[in-house]
C-alpha positions as CSV (number, residue, x, y, z in Angstrom):
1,X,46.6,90.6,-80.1
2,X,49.5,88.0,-79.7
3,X,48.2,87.7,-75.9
4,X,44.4,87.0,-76.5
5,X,45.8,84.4,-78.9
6,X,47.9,83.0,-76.0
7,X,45.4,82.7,-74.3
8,X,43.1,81.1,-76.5
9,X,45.6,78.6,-77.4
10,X,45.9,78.0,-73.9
11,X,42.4,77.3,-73.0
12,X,42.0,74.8,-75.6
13,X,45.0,72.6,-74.5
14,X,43.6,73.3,-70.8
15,X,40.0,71.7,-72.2
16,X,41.8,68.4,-74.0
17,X,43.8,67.7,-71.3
18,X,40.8,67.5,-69.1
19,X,39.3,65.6,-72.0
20,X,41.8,63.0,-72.0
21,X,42.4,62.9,-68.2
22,X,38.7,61.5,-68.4
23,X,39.3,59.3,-70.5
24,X,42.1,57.0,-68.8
25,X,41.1,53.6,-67.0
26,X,41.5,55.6,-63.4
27,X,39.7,58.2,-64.1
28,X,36.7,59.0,-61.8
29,X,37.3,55.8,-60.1
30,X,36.3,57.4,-56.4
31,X,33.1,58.4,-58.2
32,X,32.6,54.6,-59.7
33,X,33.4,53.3,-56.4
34,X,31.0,55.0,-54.2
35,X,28.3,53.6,-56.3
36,X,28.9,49.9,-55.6
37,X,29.2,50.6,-52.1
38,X,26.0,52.5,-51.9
39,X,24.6,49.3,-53.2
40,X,26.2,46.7,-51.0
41,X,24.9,48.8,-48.5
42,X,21.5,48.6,-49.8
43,X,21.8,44.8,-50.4
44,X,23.0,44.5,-47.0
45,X,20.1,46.2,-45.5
46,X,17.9,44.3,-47.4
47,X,19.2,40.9,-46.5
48,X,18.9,41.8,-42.8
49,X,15.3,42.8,-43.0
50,X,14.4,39.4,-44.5
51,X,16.5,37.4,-42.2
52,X,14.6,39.4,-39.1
53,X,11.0,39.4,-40.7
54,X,11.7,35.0,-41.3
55,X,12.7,34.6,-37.5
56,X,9.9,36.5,-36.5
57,X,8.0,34.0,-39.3
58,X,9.5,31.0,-37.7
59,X,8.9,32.7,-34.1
60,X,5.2,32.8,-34.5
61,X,5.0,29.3,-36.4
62,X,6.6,27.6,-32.8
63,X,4.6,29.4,-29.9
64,X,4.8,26.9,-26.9
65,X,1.4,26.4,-26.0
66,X,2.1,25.4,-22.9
67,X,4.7,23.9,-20.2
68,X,5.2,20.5,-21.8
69,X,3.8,21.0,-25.4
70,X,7.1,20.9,-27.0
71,X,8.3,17.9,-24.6
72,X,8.1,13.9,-25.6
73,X,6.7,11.9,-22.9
74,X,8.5,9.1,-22.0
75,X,7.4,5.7,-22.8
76,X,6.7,4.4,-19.6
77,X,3.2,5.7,-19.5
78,X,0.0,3.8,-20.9
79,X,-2.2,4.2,-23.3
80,X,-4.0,6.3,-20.6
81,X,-1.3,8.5,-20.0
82,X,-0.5,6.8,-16.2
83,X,3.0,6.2,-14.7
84,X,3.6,3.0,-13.6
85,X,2.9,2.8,-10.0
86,X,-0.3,5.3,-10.7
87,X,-1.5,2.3,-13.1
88,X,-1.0,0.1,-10.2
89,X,-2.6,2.0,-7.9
90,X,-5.7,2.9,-10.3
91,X,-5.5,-1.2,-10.4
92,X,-5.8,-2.1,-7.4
93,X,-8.8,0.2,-6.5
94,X,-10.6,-0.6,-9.5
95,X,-10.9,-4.6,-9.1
96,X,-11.7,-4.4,-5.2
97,X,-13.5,-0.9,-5.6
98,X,-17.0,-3.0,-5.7
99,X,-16.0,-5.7,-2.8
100,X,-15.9,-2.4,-0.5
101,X,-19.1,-2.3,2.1
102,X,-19.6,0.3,4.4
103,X,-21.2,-1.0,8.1
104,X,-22.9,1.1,10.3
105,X,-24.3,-0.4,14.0
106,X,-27.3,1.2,15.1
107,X,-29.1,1.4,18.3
108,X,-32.7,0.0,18.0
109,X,-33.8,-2.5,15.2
110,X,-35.4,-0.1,12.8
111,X,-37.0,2.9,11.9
112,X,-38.8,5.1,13.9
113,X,-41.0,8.4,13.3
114,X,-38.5,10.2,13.3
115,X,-35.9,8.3,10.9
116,X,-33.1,6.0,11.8
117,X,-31.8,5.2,15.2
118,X,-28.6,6.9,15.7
119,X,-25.8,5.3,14.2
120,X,-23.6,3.7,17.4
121,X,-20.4,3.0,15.0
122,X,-18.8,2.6,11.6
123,X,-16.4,0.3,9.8
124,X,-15.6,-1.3,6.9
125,X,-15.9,-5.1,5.6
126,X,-15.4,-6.6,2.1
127,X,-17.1,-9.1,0.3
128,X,-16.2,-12.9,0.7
129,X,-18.6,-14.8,-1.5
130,X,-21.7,-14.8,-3.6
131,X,-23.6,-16.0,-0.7
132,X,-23.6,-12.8,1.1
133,X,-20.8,-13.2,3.4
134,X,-19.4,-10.2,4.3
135,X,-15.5,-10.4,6.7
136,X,-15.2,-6.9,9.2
137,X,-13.5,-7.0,12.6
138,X,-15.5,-8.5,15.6
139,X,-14.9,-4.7,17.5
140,X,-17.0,-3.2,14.0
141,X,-20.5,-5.1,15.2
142,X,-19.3,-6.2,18.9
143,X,-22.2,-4.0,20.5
144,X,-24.7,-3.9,17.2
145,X,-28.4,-4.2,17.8
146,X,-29.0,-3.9,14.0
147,X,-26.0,-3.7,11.2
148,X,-26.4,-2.2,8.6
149,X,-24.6,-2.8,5.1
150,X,-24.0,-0.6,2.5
151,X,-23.1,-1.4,-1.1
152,X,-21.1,0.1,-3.4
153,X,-23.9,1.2,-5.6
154,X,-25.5,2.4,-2.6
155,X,-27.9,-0.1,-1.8
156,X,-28.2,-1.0,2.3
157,X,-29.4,-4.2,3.3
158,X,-29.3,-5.5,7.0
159,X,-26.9,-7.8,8.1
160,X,-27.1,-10.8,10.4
161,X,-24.5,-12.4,12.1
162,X,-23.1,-15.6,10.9
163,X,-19.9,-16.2,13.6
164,X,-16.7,-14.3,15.6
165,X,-13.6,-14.5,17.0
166,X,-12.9,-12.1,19.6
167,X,-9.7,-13.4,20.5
168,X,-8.8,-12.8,16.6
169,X,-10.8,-9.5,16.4
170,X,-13.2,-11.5,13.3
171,X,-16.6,-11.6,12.7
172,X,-18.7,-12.3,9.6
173,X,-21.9,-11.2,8.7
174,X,-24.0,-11.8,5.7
175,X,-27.2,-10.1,3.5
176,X,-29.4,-11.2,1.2
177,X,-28.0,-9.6,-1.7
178,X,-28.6,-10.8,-5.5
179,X,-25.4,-12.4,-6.4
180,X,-24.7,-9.9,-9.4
181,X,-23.9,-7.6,-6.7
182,X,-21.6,-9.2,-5.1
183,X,-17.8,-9.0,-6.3
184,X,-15.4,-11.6,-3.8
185,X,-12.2,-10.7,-3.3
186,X,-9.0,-12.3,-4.5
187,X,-7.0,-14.1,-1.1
188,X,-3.0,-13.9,-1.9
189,X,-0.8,-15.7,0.9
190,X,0.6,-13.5,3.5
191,X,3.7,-15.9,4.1
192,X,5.4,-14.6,1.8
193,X,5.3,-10.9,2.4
194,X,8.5,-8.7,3.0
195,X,9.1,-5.7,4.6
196,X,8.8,-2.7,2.4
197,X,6.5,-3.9,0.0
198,X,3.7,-1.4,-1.4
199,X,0.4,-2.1,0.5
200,X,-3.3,-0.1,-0.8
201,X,-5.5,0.2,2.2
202,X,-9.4,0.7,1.0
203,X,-12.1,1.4,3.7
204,X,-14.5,3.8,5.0
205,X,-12.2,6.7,7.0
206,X,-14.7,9.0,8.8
207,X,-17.8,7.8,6.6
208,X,-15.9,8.5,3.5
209,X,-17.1,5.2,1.9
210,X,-14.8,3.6,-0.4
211,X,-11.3,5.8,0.0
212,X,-8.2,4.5,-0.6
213,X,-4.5,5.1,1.2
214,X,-1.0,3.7,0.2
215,X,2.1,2.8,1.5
216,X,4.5,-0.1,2.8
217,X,4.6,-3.0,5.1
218,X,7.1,-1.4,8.1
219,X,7.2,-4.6,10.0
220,X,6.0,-8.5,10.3
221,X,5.7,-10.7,13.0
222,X,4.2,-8.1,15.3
223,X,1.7,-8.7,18.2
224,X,-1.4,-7.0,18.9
225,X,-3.2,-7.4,22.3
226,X,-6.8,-7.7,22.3
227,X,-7.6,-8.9,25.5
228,X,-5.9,-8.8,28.8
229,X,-5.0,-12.5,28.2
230,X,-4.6,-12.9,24.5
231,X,-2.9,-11.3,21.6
232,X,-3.6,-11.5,17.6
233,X,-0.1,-13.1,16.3
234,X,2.3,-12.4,13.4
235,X,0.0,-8.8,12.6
236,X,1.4,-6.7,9.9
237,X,2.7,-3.5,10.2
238,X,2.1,-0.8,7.5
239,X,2.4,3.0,7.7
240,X,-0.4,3.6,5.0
241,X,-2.9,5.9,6.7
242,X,-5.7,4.1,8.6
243,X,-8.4,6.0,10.6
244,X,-11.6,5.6,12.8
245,X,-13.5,3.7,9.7
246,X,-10.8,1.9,8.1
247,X,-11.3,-1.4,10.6
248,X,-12.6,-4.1,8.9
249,X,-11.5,-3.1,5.6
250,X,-9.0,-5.1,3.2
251,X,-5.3,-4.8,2.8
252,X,-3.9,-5.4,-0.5
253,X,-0.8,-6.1,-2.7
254,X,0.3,-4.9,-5.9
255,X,-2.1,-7.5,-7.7
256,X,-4.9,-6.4,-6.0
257,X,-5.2,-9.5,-3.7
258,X,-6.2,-9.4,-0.3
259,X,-3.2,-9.9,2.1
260,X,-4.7,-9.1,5.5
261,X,-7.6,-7.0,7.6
262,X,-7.0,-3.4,8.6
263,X,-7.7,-3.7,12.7
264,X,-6.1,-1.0,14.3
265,X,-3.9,2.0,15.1
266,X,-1.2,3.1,17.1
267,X,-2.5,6.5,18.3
268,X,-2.6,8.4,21.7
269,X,-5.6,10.8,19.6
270,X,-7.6,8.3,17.9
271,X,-6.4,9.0,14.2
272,X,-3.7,7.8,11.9
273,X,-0.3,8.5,13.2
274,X,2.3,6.9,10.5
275,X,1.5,3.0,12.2
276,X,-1.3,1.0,11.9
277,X,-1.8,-3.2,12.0
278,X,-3.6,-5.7,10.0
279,X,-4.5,-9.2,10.9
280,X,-2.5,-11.9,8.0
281,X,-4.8,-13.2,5.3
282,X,-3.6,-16.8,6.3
283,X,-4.9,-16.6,9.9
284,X,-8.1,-15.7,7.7
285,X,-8.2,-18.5,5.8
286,X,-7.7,-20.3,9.4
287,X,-10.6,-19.0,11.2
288,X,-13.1,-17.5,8.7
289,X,-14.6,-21.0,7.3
290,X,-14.9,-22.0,11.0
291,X,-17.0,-19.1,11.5
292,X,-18.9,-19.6,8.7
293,X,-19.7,-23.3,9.6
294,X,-19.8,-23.2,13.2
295,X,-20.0,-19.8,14.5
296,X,-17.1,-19.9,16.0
297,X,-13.6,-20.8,15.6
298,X,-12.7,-24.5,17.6
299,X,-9.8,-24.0,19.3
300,X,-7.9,-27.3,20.2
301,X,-6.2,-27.0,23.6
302,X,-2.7,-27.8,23.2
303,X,-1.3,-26.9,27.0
304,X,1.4,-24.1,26.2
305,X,0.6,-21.0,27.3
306,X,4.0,-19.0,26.2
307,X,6.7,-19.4,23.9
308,X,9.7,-16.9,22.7
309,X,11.1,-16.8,19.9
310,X,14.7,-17.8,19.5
311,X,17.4,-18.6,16.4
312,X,16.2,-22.5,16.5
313,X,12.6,-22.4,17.7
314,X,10.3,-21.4,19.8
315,X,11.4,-22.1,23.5
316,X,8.6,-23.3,25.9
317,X,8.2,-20.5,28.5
318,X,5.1,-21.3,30.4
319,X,2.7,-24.9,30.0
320,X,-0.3,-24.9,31.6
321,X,-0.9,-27.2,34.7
322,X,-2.0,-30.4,33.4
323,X,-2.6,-29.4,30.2
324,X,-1.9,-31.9,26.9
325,X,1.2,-30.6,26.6
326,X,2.5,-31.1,30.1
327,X,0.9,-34.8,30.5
328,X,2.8,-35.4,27.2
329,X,6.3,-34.6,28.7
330,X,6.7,-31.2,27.1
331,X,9.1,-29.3,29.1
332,X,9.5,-25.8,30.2
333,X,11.8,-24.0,32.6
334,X,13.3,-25.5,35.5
335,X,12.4,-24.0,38.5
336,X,14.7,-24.1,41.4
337,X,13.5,-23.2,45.1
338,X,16.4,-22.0,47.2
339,X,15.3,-21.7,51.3
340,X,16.9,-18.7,53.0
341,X,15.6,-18.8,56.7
342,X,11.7,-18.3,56.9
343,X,11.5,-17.1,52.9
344,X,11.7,-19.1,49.6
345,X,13.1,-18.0,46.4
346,X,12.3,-19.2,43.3
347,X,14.3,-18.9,40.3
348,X,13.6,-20.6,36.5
349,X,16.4,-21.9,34.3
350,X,14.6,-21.1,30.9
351,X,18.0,-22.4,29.4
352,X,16.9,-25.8,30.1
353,X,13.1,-25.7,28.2
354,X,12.5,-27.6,25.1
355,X,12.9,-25.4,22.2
356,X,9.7,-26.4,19.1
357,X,10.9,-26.7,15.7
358,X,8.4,-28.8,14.1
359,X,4.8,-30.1,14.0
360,X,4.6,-33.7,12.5
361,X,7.6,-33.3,10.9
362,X,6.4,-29.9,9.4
363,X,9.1,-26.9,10.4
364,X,7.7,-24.4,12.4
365,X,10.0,-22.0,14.0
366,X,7.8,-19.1,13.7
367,X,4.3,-18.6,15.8
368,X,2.3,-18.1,13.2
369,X,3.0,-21.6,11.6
370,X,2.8,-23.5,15.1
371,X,-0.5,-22.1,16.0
372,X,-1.4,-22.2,12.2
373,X,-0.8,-26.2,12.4
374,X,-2.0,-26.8,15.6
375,X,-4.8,-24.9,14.8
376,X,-5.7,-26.7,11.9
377,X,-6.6,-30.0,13.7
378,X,-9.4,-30.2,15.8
379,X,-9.8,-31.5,19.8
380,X,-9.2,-35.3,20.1
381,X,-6.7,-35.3,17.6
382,X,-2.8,-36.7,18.4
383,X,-0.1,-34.2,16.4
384,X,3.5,-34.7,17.3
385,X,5.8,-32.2,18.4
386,X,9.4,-32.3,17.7
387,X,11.9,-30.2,19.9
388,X,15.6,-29.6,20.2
389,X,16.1,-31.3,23.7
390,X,20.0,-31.1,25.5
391,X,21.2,-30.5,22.0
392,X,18.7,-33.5,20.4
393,X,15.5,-33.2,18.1
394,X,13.0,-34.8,20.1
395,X,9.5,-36.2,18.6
396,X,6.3,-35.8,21.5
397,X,3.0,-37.2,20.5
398,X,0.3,-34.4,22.1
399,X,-3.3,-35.5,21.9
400,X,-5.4,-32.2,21.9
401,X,-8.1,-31.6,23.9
């Protein structure tokens, strides 16, 4: 009996002291603490969704469209969205697009049953005036029986041939166009061009009427032969490509302004090759109103066949035999015969030719400005000549012939 109360005793203080255990400030603390826990957890979880689902959000809100959607342009472009030099360039062909004929030479002087005679060549020219006249090189139409002139809205009208200069590789032809047809070009002065300015060649390349080509001057002062005996002076040098076509065709600067004639290549195939030539807008502006007025260009004789070119002037190397310049007392080389049994030598002391730096009292140390002033006179007239003689400037009166 006294052990079942024991034991009962027992239990009940064994019950309280659990009671009580529970109810200190410790008490199931690991079990308190594993619920916040489970709830950062949960939190955490949470958070991480949302972050993920707003960059995928923010992912499809800045899809490139494409390679330069999502890049500023710079500011150098136009309103039309060209660079610089393509606004140039787009220029250029747009103010002398119009100017642009094609010529074709033809065998025959007009249709036949079966269609046009068969086309003997093709070049280019460019309008000069509202009158009609047309500027293409003299080898374009050199053989023509009938040229033919196409505009650049496609109308062909026959051309007739006003004047040339073979020795200068110009000839001008004109149509009877109406005048609203007819867009001149702009003449800049090729005196003061400089080696490695851009350069827009615009002609007629294998019949492709009207294409354009690019590039810079590579030289000045060059010479071109065009006959045995003569050569085209001060031609410019460019490396923009010219082809079977292109001759005739106009050369232009940045402004659009005509600086010179494509006439040729430098090619052992026929076709462009990195160098081609154009004749100077100033010797235009020399010969072409001569053309126009005459025919032909009126060469004054002035009696000097060849000069070179040195730091001071342009030494005399060969007058002609009682030419003006000669009967003036123009000098060139000595020449000194030396006898040596039954044979005679000749040798020429070039050192002691007059050296031309001036036309009445204009300087002129370059060919292009002595022929350009001489040139500019006509025969009969008296021009003086100065030249550096044993160390002296010199004045001689010429009168051309």
């Amino acid at each position: 009996m006294r052990t079942l109360v024991c034991c009962g005793l027992s239990a009940a203080l064994s019950a309280a002291a659990v009671l009580m255990l529970q109810q200190l400030p410790w008490a199931g603390a690991p079990l308190q603490a594993q619920q916040p826990q489970q709830a950062r957890r949960s939190v955490s979880q949470t958070t991480a969704s949302n972050v993920a689902d707003d960059v995928a959000e923010a992912g499809e809100r800045r899809v490139i469209e494409d390679a330069l959607s999502d890049i500023p342009a710079p500011r150098v472009y136009n309103a039309a969205g060209l660079a610089p030099d393509e606004a140039v360039a787009a220029f250029v062909y747009q103010a002398n697009d119009r100017s642009v004929v094609n010529i074709a030479t033809r065998i025959g002087a007009a249709k036949g049953l079966l269609g046009e005679n068969p086309t003997a060549d093709s070049g280019s020219g460019f309008v000069l005036d509202h009158r009609g006249h047309i500027l293409t090189n003299n080898h374009v139409i050199e053989s023509a029986q009938r040229i033919l002139v196409t505009m650049h809205d496609g109308q062909e009208f026959d051309g007739e041939l006003v004047g040339r200069d073979p020795i200068n590789d110009m000839a001008v032809v004109r149509i009877k166009a109406p005048p609203e047809i007819l867009v001149p070009v702009r003449f800049a002065d090729s005196s003061e061009l400089m080696v490695g300015m851009r350069v827009f060649a615009i002609g007629n390349p294998f019949g492709l009427e009207r294409s354009m080509t690019t590039g810079i001057i590579s030289s000045l002062d060059r010479t071109l032969p065009v006959t045995r005996a003569r050569s085209i002076k001060s031609v410019i040098q460019i490396d923009a490509a010219i082809n079977p076509g292109n001759s005739g065709g106009p050369l232009l600067n940045s402004h659009g302004e005509v600086i010179g004639i494509n006439t040729a290549i430098a090619s052992r195939t026929g076709q462009n090759s990195g160098i081609g030539f154009a004749i100077p807008s100033n010797l235009v502006a020399r010969i072409v109103p001569e053309l126009i007025a005459h025919g032909r260009f009126i060469r004054p004789e002035f009696g000097i066949d060849e000069v070179s070119k040195t730091e001071e002037g342009l030494r005399i190397i060969t007058l002609v035999p009682e030419g003006p310049a000669e009967k003036a007392g123009l000098r060139g080389p000595m020449i000194r015969r030396t006898r040596r049994g039954i044979f005679t030598f000749e040798s020429r002391d070039v050192a002691t030719a007059d050296v031309i730096v001036g036309v009445n009292g204009r300087k002129t140390v370059k060919p292009d400005e002595f022929l350009s002033e001489v040139e500019s006179h006509r025969p009969g007239d008296r021009i003086t000549i100065e030249v550096i003689r044993s160390g002296q400037v010199v004045s001689v009166p010429v009168v051309l012939e």
